[in-house]
C-alpha positions in Angstrom: 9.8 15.0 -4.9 10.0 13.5 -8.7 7.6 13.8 -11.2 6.7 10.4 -11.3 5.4 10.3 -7.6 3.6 13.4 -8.1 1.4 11.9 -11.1 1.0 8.7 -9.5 -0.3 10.4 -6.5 -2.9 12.6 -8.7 -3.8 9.5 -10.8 -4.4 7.3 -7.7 -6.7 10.2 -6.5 -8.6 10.5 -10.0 -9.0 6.7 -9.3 -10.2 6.3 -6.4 -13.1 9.2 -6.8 -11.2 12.5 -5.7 -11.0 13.8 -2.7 -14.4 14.4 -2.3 -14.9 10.8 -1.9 -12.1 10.0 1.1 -13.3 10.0 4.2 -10.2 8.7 5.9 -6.4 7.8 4.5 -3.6 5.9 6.4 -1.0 3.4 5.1 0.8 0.3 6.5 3.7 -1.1 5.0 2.9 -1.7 1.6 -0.4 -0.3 1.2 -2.4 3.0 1.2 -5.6 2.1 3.1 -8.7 4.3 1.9 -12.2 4.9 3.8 -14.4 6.3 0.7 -17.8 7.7 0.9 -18.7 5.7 -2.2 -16.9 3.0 -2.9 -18.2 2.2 -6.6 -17.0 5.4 -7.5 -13.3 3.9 -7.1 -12.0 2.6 -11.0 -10.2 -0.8 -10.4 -9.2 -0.8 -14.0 -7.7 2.7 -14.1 -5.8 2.7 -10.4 -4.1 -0.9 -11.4 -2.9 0.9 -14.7 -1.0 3.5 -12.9 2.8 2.3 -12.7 3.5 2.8 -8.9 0.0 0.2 -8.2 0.8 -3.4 -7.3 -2.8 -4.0 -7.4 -6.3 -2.3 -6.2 -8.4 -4.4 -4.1 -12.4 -3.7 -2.6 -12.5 -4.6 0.7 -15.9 -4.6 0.9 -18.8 -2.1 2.5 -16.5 1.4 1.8 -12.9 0.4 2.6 -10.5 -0.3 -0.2 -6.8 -0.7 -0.3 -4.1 0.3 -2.8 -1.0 -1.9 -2.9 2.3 0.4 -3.6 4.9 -1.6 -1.9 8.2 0.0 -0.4 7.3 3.9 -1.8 3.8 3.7 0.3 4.7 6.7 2.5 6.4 8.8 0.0 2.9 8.3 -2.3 0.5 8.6 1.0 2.6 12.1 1.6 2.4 13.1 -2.0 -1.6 12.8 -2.0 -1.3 14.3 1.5 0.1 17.2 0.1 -1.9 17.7 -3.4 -4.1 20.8 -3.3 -7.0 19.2 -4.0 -6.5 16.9 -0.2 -6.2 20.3 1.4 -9.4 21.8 0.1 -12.0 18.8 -0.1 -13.5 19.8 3.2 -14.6 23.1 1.7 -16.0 21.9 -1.2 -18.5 19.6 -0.2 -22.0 20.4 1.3 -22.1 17.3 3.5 -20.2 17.0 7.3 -17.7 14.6 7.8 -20.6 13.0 10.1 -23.0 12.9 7.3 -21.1 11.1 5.0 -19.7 8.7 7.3 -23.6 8.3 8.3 -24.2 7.3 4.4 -21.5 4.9 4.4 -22.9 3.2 7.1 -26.3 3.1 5.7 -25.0 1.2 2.3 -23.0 -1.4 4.4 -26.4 -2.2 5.9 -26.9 -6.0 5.9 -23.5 -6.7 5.5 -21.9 -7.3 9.3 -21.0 -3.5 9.5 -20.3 -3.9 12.9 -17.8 -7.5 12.2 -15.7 -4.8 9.5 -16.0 -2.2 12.1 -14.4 -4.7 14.5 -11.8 -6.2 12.2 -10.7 -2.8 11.3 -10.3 -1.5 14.8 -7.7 -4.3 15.4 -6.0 -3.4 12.2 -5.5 -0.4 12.8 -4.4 -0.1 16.1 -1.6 -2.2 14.8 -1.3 -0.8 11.2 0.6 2.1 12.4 3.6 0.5 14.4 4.4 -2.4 11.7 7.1 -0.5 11.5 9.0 -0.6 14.2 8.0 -4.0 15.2 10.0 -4.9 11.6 13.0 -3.0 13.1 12.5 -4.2 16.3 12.4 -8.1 15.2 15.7 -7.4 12.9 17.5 -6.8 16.1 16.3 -10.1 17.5 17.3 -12.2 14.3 20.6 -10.2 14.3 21.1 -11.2 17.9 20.0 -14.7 17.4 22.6 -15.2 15.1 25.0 -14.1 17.4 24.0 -16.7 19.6 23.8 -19.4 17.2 27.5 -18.8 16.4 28.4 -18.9 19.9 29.6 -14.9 19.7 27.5 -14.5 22.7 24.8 -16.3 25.5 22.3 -13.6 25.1 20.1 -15.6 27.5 22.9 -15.4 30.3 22.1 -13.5 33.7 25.9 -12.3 33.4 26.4 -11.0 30.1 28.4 -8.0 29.2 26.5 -4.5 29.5 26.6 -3.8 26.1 24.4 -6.8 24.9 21.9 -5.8 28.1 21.9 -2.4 25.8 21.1 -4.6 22.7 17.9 -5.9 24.8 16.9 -2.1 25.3 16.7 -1.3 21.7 14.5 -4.3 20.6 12.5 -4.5 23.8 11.4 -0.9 24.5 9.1 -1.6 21.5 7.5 -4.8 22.6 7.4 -3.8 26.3 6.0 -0.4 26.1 3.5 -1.9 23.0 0.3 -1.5 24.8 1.2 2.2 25.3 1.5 2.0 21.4 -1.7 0.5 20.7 -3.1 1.8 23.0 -3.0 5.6 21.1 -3.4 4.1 17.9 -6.7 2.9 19.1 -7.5 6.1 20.4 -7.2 7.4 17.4 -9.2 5.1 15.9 -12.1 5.8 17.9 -11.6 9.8 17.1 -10.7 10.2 20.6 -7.6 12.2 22.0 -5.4 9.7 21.2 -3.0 10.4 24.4 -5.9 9.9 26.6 -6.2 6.1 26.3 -1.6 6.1 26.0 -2.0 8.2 29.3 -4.3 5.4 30.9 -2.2 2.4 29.8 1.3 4.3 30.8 0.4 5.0 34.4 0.2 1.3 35.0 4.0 1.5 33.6 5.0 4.1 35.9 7.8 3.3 39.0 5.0 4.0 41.2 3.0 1.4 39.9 5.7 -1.5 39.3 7.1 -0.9 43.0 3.2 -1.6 44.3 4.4 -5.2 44.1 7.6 -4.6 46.8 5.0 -2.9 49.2 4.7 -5.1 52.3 1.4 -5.0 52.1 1.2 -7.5 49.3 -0.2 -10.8 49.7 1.1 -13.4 47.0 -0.8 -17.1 45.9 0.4 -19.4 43.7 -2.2 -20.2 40.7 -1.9 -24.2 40.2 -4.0 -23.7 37.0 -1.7 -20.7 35.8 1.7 -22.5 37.4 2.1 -18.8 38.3 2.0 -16.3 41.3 -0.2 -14.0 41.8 0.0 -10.8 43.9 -3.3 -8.1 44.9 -2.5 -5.4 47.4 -5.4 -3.2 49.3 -5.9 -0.3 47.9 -8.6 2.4 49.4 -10.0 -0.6 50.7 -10.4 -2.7 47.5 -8.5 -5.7 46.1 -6.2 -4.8 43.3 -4.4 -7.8 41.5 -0.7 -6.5 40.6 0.0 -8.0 36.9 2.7 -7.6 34.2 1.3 -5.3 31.8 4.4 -5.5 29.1 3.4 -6.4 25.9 0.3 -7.4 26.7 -2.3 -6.0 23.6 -5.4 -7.3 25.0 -6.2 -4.5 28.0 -5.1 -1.5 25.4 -7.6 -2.6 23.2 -10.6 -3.1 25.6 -9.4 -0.2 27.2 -9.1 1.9 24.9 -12.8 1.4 23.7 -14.5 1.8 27.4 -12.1 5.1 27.3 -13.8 6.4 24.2 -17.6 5.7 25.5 -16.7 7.7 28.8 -14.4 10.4 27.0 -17.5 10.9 24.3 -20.0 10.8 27.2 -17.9 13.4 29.1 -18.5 15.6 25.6 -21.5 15.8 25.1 -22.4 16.9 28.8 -19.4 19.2 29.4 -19.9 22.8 28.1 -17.4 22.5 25.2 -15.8 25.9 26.5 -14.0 23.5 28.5 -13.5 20.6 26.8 -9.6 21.1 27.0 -9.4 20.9 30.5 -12.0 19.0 31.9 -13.4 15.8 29.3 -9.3 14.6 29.3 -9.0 15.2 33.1 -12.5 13.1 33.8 -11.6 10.4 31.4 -8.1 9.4 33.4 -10.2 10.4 36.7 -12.3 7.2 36.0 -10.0 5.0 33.8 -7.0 4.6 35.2 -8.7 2.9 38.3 -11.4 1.1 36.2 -7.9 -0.4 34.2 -6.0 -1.7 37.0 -9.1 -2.7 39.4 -10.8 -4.5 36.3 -10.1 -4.1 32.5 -6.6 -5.0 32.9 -6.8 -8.4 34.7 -10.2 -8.6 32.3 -7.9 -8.8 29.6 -5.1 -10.7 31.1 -7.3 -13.1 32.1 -8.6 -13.6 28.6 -5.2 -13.1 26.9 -4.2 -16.6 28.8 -7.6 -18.3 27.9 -7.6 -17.7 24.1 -3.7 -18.7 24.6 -4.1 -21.7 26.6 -7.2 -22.8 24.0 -4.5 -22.7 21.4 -1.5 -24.3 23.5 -4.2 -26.9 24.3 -4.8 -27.7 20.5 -1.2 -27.5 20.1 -0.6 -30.1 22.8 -3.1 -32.1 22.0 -3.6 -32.3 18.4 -0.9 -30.8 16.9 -0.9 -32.5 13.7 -4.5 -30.6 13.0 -3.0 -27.3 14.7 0.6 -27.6 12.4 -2.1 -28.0 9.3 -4.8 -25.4 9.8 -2.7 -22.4 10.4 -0.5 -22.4 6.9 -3.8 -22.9 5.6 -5.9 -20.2 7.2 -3.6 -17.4 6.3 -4.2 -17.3 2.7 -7.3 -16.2 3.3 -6.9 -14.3 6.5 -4.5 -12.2 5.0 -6.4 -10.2 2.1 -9.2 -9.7 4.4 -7.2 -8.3 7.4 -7.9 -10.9 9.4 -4.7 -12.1 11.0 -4.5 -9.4 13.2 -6.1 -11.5 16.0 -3.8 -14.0 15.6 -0.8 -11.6 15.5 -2.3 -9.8 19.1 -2.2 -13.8 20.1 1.3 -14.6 19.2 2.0 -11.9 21.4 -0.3 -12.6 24.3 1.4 -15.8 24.2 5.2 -14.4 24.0 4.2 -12.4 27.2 2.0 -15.5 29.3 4.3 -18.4 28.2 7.5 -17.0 27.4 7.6 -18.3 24.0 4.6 -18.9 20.8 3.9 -21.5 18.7 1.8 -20.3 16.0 4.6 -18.4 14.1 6.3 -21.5 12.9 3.5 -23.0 11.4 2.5 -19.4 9.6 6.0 -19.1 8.4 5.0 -22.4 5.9 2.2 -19.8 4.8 4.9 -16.6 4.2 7.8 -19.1 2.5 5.1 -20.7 0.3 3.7 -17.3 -1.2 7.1 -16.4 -1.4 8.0 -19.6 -3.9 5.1 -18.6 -6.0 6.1 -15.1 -6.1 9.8 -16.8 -7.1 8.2 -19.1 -10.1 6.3 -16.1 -11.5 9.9 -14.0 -11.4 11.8 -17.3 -13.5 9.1 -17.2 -15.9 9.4 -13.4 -16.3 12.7 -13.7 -16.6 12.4 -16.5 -19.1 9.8 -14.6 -21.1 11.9 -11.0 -21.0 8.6 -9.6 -19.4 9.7 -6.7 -17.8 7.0 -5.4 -15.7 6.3 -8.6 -14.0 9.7 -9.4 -13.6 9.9 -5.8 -11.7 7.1 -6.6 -10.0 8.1 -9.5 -9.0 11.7 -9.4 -7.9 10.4 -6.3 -5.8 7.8 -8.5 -4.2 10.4 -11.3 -3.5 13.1 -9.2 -2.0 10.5 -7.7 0.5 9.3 -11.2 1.5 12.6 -12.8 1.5 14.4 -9.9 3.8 11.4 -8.6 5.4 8.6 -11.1 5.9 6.2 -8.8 4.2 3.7 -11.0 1.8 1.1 -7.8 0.8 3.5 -7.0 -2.3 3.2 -10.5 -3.2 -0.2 -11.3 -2.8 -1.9 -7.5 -4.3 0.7 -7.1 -6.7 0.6 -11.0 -8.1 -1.2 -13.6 -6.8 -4.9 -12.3 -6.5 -4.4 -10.9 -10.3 -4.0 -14.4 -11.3 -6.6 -17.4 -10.1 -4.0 -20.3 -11.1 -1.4 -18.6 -8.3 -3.7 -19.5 -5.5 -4.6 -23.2 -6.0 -0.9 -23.8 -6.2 0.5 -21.5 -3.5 -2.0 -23.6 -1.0 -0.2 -27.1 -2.2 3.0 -25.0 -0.5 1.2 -24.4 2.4 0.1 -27.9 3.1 3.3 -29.4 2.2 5.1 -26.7 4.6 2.3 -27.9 7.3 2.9 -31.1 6.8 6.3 -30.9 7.1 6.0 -29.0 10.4 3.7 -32.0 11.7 5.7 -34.9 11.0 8.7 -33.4 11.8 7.6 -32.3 15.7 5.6 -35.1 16.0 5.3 -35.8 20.0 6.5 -32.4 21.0 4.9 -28.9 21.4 5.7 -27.8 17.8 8.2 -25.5 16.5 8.6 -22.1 18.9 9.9 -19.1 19.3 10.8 -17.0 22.3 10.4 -13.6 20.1 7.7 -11.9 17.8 9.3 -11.8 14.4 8.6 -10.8 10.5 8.7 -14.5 9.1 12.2 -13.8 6.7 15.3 -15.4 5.7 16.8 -13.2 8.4 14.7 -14.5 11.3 15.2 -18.2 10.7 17.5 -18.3 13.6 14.9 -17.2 16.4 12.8 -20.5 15.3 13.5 -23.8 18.0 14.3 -26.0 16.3 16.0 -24.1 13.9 16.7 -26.8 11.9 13.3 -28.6 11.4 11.5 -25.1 10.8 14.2 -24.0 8.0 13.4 -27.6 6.5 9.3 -26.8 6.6 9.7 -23.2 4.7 11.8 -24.8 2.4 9.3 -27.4 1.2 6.7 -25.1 1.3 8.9 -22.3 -0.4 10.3 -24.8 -3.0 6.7 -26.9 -4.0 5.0 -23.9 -4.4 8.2 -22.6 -6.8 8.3 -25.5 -8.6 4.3 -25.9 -9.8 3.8 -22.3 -10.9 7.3 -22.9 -12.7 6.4 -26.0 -14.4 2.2 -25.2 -15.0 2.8 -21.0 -15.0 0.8 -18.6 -13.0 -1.1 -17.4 -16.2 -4.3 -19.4 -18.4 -3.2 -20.2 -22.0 -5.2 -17.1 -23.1 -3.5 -15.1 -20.7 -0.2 -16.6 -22.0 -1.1 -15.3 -25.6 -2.2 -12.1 -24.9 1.3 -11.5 -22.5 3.1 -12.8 -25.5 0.9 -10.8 -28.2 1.5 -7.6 -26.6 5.3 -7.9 -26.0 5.6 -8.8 -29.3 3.9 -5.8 -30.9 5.9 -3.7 -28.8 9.6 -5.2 -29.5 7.9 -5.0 -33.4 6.9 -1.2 -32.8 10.4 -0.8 -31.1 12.4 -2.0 -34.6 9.8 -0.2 -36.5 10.5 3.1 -35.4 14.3 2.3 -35.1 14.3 1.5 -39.0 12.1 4.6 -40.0 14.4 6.8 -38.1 17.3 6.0 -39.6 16.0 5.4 -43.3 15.0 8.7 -43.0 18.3 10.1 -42.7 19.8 7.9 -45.6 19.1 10.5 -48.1 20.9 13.1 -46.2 24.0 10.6 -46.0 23.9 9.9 -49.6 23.9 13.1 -50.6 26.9 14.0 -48.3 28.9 11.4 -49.1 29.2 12.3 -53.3 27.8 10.1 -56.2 30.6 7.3 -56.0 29.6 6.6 -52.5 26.1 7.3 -52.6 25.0 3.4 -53.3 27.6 2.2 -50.2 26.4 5.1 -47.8 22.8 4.0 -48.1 23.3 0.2 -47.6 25.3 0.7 -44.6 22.8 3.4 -43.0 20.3 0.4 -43.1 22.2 -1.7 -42.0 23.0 0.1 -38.9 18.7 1.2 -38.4 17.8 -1.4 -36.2 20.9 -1.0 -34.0 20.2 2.8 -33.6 17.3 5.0 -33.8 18.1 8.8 -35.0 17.4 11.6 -32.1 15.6 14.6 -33.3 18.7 17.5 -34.0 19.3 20.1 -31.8 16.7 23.0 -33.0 13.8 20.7 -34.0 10.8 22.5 -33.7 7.3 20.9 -33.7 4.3 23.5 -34.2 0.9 22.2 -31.4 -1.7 23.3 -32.8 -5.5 23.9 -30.6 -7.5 20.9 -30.4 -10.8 23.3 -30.5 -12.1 27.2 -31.5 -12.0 29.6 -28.6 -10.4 31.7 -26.4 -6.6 31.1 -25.1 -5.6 31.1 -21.8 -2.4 31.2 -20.3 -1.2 28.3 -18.5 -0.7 30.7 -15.1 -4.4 31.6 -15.0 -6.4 28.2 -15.7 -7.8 27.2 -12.5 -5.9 24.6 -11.2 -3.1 24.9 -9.2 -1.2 21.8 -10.7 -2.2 23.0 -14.1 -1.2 26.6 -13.3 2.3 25.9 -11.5 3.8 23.8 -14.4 3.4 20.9 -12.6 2.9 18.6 -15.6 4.5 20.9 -18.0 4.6 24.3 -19.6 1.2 25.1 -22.0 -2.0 26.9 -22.5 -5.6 26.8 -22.1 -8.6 26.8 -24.4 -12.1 27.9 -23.8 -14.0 25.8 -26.4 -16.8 27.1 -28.4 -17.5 24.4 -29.7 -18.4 20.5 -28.8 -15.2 18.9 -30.7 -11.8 18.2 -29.4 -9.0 17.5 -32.4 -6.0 15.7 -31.8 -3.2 18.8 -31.8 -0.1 16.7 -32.6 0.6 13.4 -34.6 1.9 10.6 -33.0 0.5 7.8 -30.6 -1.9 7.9 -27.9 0.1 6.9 -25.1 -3.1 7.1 -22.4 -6.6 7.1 -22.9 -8.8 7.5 -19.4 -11.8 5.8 -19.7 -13.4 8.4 -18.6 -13.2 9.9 -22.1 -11.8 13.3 -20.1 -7.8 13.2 -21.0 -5.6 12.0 -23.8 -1.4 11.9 -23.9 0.3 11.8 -27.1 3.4 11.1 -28.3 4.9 12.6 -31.4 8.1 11.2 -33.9 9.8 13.9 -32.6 9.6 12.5 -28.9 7.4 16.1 -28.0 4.5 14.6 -25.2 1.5 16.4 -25.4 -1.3 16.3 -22.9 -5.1 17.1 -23.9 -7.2 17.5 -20.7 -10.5 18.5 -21.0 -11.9 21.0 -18.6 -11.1 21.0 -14.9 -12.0 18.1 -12.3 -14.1 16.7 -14.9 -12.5 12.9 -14.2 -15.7 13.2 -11.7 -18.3 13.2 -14.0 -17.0 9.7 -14.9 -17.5 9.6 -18.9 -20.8 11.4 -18.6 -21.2 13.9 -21.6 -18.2 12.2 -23.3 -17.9 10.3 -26.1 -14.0 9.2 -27.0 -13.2 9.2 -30.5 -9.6 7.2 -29.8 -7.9 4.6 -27.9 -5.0 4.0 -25.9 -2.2 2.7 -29.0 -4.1 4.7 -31.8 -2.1 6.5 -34.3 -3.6 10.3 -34.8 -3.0 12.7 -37.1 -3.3 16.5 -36.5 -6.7 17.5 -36.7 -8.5 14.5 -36.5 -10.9 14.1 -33.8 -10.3 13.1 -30.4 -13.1 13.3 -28.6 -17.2 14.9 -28.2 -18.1 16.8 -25.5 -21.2 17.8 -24.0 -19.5 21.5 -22.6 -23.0 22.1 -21.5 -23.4 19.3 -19.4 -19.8 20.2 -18.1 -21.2 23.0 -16.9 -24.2 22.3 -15.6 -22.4 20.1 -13.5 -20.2 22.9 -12.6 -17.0 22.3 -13.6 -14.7 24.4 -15.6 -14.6 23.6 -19.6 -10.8 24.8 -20.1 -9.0 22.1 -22.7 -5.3 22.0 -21.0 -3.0 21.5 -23.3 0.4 20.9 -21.6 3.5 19.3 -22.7 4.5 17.3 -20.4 8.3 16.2 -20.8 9.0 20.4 -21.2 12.0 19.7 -19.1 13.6 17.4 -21.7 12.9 20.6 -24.2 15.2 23.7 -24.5 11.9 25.6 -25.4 8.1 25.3 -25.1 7.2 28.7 -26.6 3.0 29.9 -26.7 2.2 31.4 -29.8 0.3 34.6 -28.0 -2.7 34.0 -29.8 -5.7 35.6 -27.5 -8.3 33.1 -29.5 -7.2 30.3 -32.4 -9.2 28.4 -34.5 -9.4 24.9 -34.1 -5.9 23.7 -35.9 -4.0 27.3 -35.4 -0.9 26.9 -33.7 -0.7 28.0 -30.2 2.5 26.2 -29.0 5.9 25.8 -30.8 8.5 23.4 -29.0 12.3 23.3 -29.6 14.9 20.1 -29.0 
């Protein structure tokens, strides 16, 4: 695992309030989704400073999100894995139950039960966006296929290998209920196989051949245009459906499973919970699914669907409008979930969905925005953004995914918005007048809205014509107005060119200061020529520090040295961020122990990095944990971009308060590229004055 993962994984945890204040972590696809016990405890400022963040974004009551984009997993295992994650149930004096109890009691007022709600749809999906990605590649790669005439994949009598094709994208949309079904389990802090067990039995052989059992009676539904078979069973009318793909009875399942499974708990000895809460759960649910949940949920699977497909048929111009403009806001608040669970209910009732192709006007015209802010980037050699960016189209573009886009851009910036939603109606539009008079545009498949899944749209033509308008007007206005206020313009350009100034600034010291050195060498005669061409050459090329360079570190504060191996931190004390020492202060003032630039300043007033001449990164952290006192008993003396020289002071400490609070005063001080550093050597001192050198480093 690389350093850089590592500190973004402890940063995003100083951020977000330590461990002590997660109650829950997951991730989706782009975005590490957090359940805190206090959610003003959570820094905005400091998490969207941290290079791996797209963006940090409240989500109201005590959920918040951090946007990472394609590393999510790698940085939700690295915080997984940091020590502090493995002991915050130790630490704290409260039960998981009490402090979920708190949380609820602040959302008070606030439609707890409508998050609560939202969020259980969520995240029974959440999990699986994965393979429904993979699985909807496989249908754009096979609709290409059939575009180009390679093969019929809709023919009866195809080859066996493209039958085998079918298997690998349709195990995960047939068996999906199985799917959501554990991942609401687990939402509802249930044995999440209990609810997968349920829903699989009515996948079973045993079940599906119930409907070649003579006993059958079949009717034909003129509402439905379908047929409809129930059989008898211990005496009781069962209706026989198609349970593949359907998301609805999971869901409702899943959440009548968790009332009895609880139930069954709390009046079962818990000697044998094992055995007997799982076994009394199926006992009851599996018959309470097929006899009435799951044709519950069937039933109101094809209402909501045939609501929809009404508004489709009948006003389609207002339904072609509406959805392109809804996402934008449904979106940031997880809200689309519903409608994704619909495009599916539909897929399954009607064979084919019709709110996709509108939403793909909503996808192409955040993706144009996301395009226009790359050009301008580009234009303005603004590297982050155009990182950012480029990283946020490509996952659009090839995968459908907008969360990049929209936390790592577009809700940073209030101009993006009122733009982007010109693409959407445009795109709408579009999609209205061109399927005027027919039942819009459809697809027979649930698919990421990409570049690559164009070809599962009917008709294909019309609906690549839509994204482009929406993709292209939405381009075109933040290219020709920018994403970015005119103050926000001046500040971007201010601070890129105080850098490229800082960059030539240090280039021309560097090498000036070797021009001495090369006069001397070269002899008198030369001496005048040697010098003018060293100048020449400074901006082009900025002198390394030799091989041997030694730079002395001295203590930033009077007390006691400790070696890095005993301070008590296990990140500090492995070398994690570099090899050092530790300094029990005496006194209330922390010094700057190097010269150079501060290169980070938390706001918290708790940590400093600096940056010497001589390229040697020094790290000041003062005492252990203390980011959770949140600036209280600290008074910074510096800034992020100060200039320091040795000795001067840093910071003010209140190292009572510190431990009052009951936290460790140790001053860390590790430097942190040691790897990039044939030596980091401690002095050996067992107590320094403030300004006695306790470190030497050599290049």
């Amino acid at each position: 695992m690389s350093t850089d993962i590592r500190s973004a994984a402890e940063a995003i945890l100083d951020g977000i309030g330590g461990a002590e204040n997660i109650t829950s972590l997951t991730h989706c696809a782009t975005r590490l989704r957090f359940e805190l016990a206090d959610a003003s405890k959570a820094d905005k400022e400091t998490l969207e400073a941290i290079p791996k963040v797209m963006g940090a974004v409240p989500q109201g009551g005590r959920n918040y999100q951090v946007v990472i984009g394609g590393d999510v997993a790698t940085v939700y295992d690295e915080i997984k894995a940091l020590p502090q994650m493995k002991n915050r149930n130790q630490s704290g004096g409260q039960s998981n139950d009490d402090v979920k109890a708190a949380a609820r009691a602040k959302s008070k007022g606030k439609l707890p039960w409508m998050d609560a709600f939202f969020e259980y749809l969520s995240d029974s999906f959440r999990p699986i966006l994965g393979v429904l990605l993979g699985a909807s590649l496989i249908i754009a790669f096979a609709s290409v296929l059939d575009a180009f005439g390679v093969v019929d994949f809709r023919s009866p009598d195809k080859p066996a290998s493209w039958f085998f094709v079918d298997a690998m994208w349709r195990s995960v949309f047939y068996f999906l209920p199985v799917m959501v079904a554990y991942n609401a389990g687990k939402k509802l802090r249930i044995d999440p196989w209990v609810p997968a067990t349920i829903m699989a039995a009515l996948f079973t052989p045993e079940f599906l051949n119930l409907s070649e059992n003579p006993a059958v009676q079949c009717v034909t539904n003129d509402t439905l245009g379908a047929e409809q078979c129930s059989i008898e069973i211990f005496g009781m009318t069962m209706q026989l459906q198609d349970y593949g793909g359907n998301v609805f009875v999971p869901l409702i399942m899943a959440a009548v499973a968790a009332l009895f499974y609880k139930g069954f708990q709390k009046i079962i000895p818990s000697a044998v919970h094992m055995v007997f809460v799982p076994f009394l759960t199926l006992l009851f649910l599996i018959p309470l699914t097929a006899f009435l949940i799951g044709p519950f949920g069937v039933w109101a699977g094809n209402g909501i669907g045939a609501g929809l497909s009404w508004m489709n048929d009948n006003a389609p111009f207002v339904f072609a409008l509406a959805i392109p403009m809804l996402y934008p806001f449904l979106v940031p608040l997880g809200l689309h979930w519903p409608l994704n669970a619909l495009m599916l209910v539909n897929i399954q009732t009607l064979g084919y969905d019709f709110i996709q192709g509108p939403m793909g006007a909503w996808n192409f015209a955040c993706f144009g925005a996301t395009a226009g802010v790359l050009a301008l980037s580009i234009r303005d050699h603004d590297t982050v953004m155009r990182q950012t960016s480029g990283s946020a189209l490509l996952a659009g573009l090839l995968g459908g995914v907008s969360e990049p886009s929209l936390y790592g851009i577009h809700l940073r910036y209030k101009r993006i918005y009122p733009r982007m939603l010109v693409g959407c109606f445009a795109g709408g539009l579009t999609v209205a007048l061109l399927t005027l008079g027919t039942n819009g545009i459809t697809t027979d498949a649930f698919v990421f809205t990409s570049l690559l899944t164009i070809p599962v749209f009917t008709p294909m033509a019309k609906y690549a014509i839509a994204i482009a308008v929406a993709f292209f007007v939405a381009f075109f206005l933040i290219l020709f107005t920018d994403y970015r206020t005119p103050e926000e313009r001046a500040e971007a350009k201010a601070a890129r060119e105080a850098a490229e100034k800082a960059e030539l600034d240090n280039a021309d010291n560097a090498a000036l200061a070797d021009a001495p050195a090369a006069t001397a060498a070269a002899g008198a005669g030369a001496g005048a020529a040697t010098a003018t061409a060293t100048k020449a050459d400074a901006s082009a090329k900025a002198a390394e520090p030799a091989a041997g360079t030694t730079t002395d570190i001295a203590s930033p504060a009077a007390g006691k040295v400790v070696p890095m191996a005993e301070i008590d931190d296990p990140v500090f004390s492995a070398g994690t961020l570099g090899d050092g020492v530790g300094i029990v202060p005496e006194n209330n003032e922390v010094y700057a122990p190097v010269s150079g630039t501060v290169m980070s300043a938390m706001k918290s007033g708790h940590a400093y990095g600096i940056k010497t001449e001589d390229g040697v990164e020094v790290l000041v952290h003062i005492g252990i944990n203390t980011v959770k006192m949140k600036g209280e008993g600290f008074a910074p003396a510096v800034k992020k971009g100060d200039t320091v020289k040795q000795g001067e002071l840093l910071a003010t400490v209140d190292f009572a308060k510190v431990t009052e609070a009951g936290y460790d005063t140790t001053i860390v001080l590790a430097v942190t590229n040691t790897k990039a550093l044939s030596a980091v050597t401690p002095a050996g001192l067992n107590h320094a004055a403030a300004g006695d050198t306790v470190i030497t480093t050599t290049r």
